[in-house]
C-alpha positions as CSV (number, residue, x, y, z in Angstrom):
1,X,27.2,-21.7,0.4
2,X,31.1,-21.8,1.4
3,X,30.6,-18.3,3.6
4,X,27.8,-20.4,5.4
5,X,29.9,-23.4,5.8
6,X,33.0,-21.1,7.2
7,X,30.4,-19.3,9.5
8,X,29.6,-23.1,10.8
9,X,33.0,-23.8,11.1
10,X,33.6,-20.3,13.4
11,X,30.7,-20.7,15.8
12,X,32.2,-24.4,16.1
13,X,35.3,-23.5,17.1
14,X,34.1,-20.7,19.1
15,X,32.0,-23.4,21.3
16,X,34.6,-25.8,21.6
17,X,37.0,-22.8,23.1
18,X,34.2,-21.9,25.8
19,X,33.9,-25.3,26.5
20,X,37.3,-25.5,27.3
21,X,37.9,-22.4,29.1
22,X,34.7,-23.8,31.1
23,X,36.4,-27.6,31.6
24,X,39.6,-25.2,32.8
25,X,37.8,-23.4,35.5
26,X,36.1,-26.0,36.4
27,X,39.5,-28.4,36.8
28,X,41.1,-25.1,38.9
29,X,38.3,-25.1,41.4
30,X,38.1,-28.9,41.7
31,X,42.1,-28.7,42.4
32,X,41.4,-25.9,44.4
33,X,39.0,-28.2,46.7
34,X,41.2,-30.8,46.9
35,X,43.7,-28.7,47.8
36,X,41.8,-27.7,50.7
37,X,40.8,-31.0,51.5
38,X,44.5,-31.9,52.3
39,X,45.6,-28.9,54.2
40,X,42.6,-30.3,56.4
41,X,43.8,-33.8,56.7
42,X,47.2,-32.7,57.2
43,X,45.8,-29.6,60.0
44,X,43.8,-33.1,61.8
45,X,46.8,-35.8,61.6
46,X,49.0,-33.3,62.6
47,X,47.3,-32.4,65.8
């Protein structure tokens, strides 16, 4: 019974690091976009 409960504990963790290496990703591109967004703002008041 404690091997099962460790296993549970694993695959646990191992979800909760893809879901944050997925939240991470996910963050870079939305700054990424944003990013862009502002170097277009800047490109139009600047003009």
């Amino acid at each position: 019974m404690s091997e099962n409960s460790n296993s549970n504990y694993i695959e646990k963790d191992e979800f909760n690091l893809n879901n944050e290496d997925s939240d991470y990703k996910d963050l870079i591109t939305r700054l990424n976009e944003i990013k862009s967004t502002i170097s277009l703002l800047e490109k139009t008041m600047f003009k």
